[in-house]
C-alpha positions as CSV (number, residue, x, y, z in Angstrom):
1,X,-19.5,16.1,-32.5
2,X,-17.1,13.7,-34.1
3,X,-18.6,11.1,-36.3
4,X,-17.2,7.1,-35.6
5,X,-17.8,4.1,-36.9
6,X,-19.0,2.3,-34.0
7,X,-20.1,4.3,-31.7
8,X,-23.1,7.6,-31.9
9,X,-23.2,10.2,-29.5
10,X,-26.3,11.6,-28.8
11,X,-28.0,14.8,-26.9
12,X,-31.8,14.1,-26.4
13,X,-32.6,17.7,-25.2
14,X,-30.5,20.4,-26.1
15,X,-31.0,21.9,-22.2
16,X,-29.7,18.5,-20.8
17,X,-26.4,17.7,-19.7
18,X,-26.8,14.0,-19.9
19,X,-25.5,12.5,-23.0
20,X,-26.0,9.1,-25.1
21,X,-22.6,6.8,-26.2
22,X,-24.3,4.6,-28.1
23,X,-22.5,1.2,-29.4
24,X,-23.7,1.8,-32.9
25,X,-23.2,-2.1,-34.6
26,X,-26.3,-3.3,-34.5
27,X,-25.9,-5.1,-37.5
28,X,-23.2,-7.1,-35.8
29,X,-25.4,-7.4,-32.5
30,X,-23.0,-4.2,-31.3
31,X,-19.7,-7.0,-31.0
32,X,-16.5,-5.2,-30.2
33,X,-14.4,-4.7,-33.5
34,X,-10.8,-3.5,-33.5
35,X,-11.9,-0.3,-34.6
36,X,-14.1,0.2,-31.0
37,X,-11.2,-0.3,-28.5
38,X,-9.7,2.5,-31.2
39,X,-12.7,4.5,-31.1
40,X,-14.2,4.4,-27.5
41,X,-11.7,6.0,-25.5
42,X,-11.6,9.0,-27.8
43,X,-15.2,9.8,-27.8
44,X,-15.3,9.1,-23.9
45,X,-12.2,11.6,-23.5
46,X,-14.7,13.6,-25.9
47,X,-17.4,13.9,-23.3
48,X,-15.2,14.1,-20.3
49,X,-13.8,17.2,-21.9
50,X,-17.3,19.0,-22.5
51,X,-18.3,21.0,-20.3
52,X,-21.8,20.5,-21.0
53,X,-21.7,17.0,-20.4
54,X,-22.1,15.8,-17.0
55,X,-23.4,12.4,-17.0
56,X,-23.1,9.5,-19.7
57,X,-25.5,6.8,-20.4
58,X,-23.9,4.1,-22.3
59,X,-26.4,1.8,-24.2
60,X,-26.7,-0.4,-27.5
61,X,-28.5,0.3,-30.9
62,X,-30.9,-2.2,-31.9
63,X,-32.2,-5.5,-30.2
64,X,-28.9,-6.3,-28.0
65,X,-26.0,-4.5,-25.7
66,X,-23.2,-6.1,-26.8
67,X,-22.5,-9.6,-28.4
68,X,-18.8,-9.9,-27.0
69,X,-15.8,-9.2,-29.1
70,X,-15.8,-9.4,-32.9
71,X,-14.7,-13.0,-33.8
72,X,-13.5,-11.7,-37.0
73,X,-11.1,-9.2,-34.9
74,X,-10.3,-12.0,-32.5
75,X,-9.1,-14.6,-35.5
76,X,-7.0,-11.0,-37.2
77,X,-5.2,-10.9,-33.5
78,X,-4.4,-14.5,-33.1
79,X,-3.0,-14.6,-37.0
80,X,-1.2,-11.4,-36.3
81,X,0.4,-12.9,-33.3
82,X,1.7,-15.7,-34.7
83,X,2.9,-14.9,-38.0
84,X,6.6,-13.8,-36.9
85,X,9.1,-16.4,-36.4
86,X,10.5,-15.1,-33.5
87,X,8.3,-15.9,-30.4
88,X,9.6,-13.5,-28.0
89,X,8.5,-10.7,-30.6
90,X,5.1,-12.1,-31.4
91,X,4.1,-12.1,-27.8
92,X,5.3,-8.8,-26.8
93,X,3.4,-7.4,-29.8
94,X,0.3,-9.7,-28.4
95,X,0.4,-8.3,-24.7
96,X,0.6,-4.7,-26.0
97,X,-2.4,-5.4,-28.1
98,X,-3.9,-6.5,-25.1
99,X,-2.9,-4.0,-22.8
100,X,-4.0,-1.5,-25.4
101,X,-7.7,-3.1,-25.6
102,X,-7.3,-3.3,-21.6
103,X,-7.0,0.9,-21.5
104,X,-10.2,1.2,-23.7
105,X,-12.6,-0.9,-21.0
106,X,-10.5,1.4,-18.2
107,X,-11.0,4.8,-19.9
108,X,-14.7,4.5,-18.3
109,X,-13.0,4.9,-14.8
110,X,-10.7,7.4,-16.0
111,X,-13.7,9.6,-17.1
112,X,-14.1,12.3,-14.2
113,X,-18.1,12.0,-15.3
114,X,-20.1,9.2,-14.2
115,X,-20.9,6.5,-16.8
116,X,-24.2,4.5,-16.3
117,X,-24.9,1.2,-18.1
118,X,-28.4,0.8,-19.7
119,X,-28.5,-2.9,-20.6
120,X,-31.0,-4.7,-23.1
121,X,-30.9,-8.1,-24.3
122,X,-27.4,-9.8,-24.8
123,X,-24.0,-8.6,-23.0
124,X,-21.9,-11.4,-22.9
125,X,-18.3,-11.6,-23.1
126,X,-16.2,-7.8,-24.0
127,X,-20.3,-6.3,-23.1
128,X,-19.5,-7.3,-19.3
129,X,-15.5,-6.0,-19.4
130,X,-17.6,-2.9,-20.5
131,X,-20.2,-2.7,-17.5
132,X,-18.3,-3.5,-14.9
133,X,-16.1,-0.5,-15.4
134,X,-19.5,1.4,-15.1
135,X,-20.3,3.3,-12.4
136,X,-23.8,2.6,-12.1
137,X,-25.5,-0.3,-13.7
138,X,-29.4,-1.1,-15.0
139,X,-31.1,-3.6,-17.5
140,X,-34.4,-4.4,-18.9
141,X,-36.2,-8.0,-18.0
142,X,-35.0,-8.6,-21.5
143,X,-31.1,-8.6,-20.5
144,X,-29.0,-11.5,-20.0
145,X,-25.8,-12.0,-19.5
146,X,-22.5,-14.5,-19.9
147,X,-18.8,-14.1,-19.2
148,X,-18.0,-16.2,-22.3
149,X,-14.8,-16.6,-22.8
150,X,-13.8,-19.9,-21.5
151,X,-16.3,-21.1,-23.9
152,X,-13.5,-19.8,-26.9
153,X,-10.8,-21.0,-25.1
154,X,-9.8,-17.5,-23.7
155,X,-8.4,-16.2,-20.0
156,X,-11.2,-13.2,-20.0
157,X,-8.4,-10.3,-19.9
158,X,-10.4,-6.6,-20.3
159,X,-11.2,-6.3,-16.8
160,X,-14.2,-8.4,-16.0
161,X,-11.8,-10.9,-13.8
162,X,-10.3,-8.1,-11.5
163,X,-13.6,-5.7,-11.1
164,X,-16.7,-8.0,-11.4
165,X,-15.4,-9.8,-7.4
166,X,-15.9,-6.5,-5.9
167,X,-19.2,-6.5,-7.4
168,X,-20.8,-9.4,-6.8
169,X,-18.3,-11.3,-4.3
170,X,-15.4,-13.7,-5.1
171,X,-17.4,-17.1,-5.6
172,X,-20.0,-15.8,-7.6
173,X,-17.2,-14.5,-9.8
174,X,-15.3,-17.9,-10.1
175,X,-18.9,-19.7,-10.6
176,X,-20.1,-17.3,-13.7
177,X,-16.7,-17.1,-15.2
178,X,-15.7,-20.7,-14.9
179,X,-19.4,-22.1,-15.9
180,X,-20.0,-19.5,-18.6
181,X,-23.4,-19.8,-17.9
182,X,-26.6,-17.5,-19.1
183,X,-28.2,-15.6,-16.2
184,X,-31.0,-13.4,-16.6
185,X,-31.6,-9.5,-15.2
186,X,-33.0,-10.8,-12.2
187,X,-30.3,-12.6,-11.1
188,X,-28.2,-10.0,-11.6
189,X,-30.0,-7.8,-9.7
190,X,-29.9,-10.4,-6.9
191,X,-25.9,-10.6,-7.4
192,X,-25.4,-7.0,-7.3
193,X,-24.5,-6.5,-10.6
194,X,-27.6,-4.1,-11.6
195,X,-28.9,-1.8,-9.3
196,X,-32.3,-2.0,-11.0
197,X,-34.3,-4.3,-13.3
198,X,-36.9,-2.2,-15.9
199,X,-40.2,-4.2,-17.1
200,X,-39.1,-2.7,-21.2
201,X,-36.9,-1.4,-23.2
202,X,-38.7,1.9,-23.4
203,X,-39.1,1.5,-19.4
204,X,-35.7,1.3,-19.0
205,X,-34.1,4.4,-21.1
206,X,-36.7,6.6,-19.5
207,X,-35.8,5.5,-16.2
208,X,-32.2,5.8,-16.7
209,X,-32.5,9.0,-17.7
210,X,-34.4,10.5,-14.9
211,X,-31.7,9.0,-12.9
212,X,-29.1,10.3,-15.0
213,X,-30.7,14.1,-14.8
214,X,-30.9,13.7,-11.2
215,X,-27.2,13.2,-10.6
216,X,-26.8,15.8,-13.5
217,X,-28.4,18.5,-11.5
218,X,-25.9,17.8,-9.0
219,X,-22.7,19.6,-7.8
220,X,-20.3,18.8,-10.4
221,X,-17.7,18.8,-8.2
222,X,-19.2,16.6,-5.8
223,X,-20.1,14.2,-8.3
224,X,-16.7,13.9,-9.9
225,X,-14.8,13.7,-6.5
226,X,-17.4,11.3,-5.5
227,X,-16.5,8.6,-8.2
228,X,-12.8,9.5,-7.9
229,X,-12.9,8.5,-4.0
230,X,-15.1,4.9,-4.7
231,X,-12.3,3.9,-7.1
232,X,-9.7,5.0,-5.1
233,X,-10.7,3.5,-2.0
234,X,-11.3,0.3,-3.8
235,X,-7.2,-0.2,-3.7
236,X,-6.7,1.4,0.0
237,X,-7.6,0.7,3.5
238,X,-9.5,2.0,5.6
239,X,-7.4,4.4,7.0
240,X,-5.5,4.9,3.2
241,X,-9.2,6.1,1.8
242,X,-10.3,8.4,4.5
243,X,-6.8,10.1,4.2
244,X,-7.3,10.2,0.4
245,X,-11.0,12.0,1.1
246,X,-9.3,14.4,3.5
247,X,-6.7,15.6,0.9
248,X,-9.5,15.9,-1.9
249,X,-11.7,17.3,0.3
250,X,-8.9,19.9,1.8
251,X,-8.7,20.7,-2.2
252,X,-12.5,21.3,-3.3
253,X,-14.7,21.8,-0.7
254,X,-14.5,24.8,-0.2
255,X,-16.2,26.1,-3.6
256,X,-19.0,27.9,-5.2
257,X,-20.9,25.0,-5.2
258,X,-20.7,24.4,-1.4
259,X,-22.2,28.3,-0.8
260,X,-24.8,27.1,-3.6
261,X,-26.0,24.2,-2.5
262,X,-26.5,25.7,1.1
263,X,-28.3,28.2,-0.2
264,X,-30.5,26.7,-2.5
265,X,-31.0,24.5,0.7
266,X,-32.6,27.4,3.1
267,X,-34.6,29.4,0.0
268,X,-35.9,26.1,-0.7
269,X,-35.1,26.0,-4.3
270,X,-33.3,24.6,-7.3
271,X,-29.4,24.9,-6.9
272,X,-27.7,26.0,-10.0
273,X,-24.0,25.0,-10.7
274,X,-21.1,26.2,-12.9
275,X,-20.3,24.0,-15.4
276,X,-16.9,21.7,-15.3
């Protein structure tokens, strides 16, 4: 495994294919440096690219998530932009600084593995660009959460504007976003944003991770195809995503992991899969 600055990958059990991309700046209360939106989309390409990996849990080290994006970063991007005396240049350098930040968040939904979101304590600000480009999202009572940007003077722009209204519906959106409120675990669970709410900490990796091994012991190629028709059909119709799921499905159904899966089904036992 390739070693980063910010980030730890980590294989609990050497017989499991779920693996650990830990945001590793606890120090910092895990805020998202320059160096992360460098770093994250290499180690999830990483995983994506191992065969042995078929699920990834993304968590924090220490007592929080994520704190939001590195104000030290922020104040290097804002000096950066405006230190050239032509305007036109400064911002086209800004806006593909962005853009290049933006593809970090989105390299979660390019993964072809699912990515599930163990939250503790804080995730405010870049923490909730990062979960809502999960697949699957949990927190501890402990968790809380805040789009905080307006509260800097910033237009949130890593993804939480466009994905979090799918997720918890257009007005709750504009209310969190515009207010910058705190809300606890429970009320995102009531929103939609978490599927689940853990009592602990300790509560809450262990319960991830059965999850996680549950969908790991799954037909890869289900799984994978799976996620790739939910984003897809997120953009489409109706009509658009059931032609989408036709054409995938025309493509890998018919598999080694179909005959598998049926019969593991009538001998009433554990199906094993080929790797992907």
């Amino acid at each position: 495994m390739e070693s980063y600055k910010t980030l730890e990958i980590i294989r609990k059990n050497n017989d499991s294919s779920v693996f650990h991309l830990i945001i590793n700046r606890p120090s910092h209360l895990n805020a998202l440096s320059l160096d992360f939106f460098i770093e994250f989309p290499k180690a999830l390409s990483s995983l994506d690219q191992n065969p042995n990996v078929s699920v990834i849990i993304l968590s924090g080290a220490g007592k929080h998530f994520c704190s939001g994006i590195d104000l030290n970063s922020l104040s290097s991007i804002s000096t950066q932009s405006s230190s050239g005396n032509d305007r036109g240049r400064s911002s086209e350098q800004l806006r593909r600084k962005i853009k290049s930040m933006q593809a970090a968040i989105t390299a979660i939904e390019q993964c072809r593995k699912p990515v599930i979101a163990a939250i503790h304590g804080a995730c405010i600000g870049g923490g909730v660009d990062l979960i809502t480009a999960c697949d699957i999202r949990y927190c501890s009572e402990d968790a809380f959460f805040s789009i905080k940007e307006v509260d800097l003077a910033i237009v949130a722009d890593l993804g939480t504007l466009q994905r979090l209204p799918s997720i918890v519906g257009y007005a709750n959106a504009m209310e969190l976003a515009l207010t910058a409120r705190r809300f606890s675990g429970g009320e995102a669970k009531d929103l939609g944003l978490v599927s689940k709410v853990f009592g602990s900490k300790s509560e809450l990796d262990n319960g991830v991770s059965t999850i996680a091994e549950g969908i790991g012991g799954k037909s890869p190629l289900a799984v994978t195809g799976t996620k790739a028709v939910l984003l897809r059909s997120r953009e489409v119709s109706v009509e658009q995503g059931l032609d989408y799921v036709a054409t995938w499905n025309s493509a890998m159904l018919i598999s080694d992991d179909l005959n598998e899966a049926v019969s593991a089904q009538m001998m009433k036992r554990k199906p094993r899969f080929a790797k992907l």
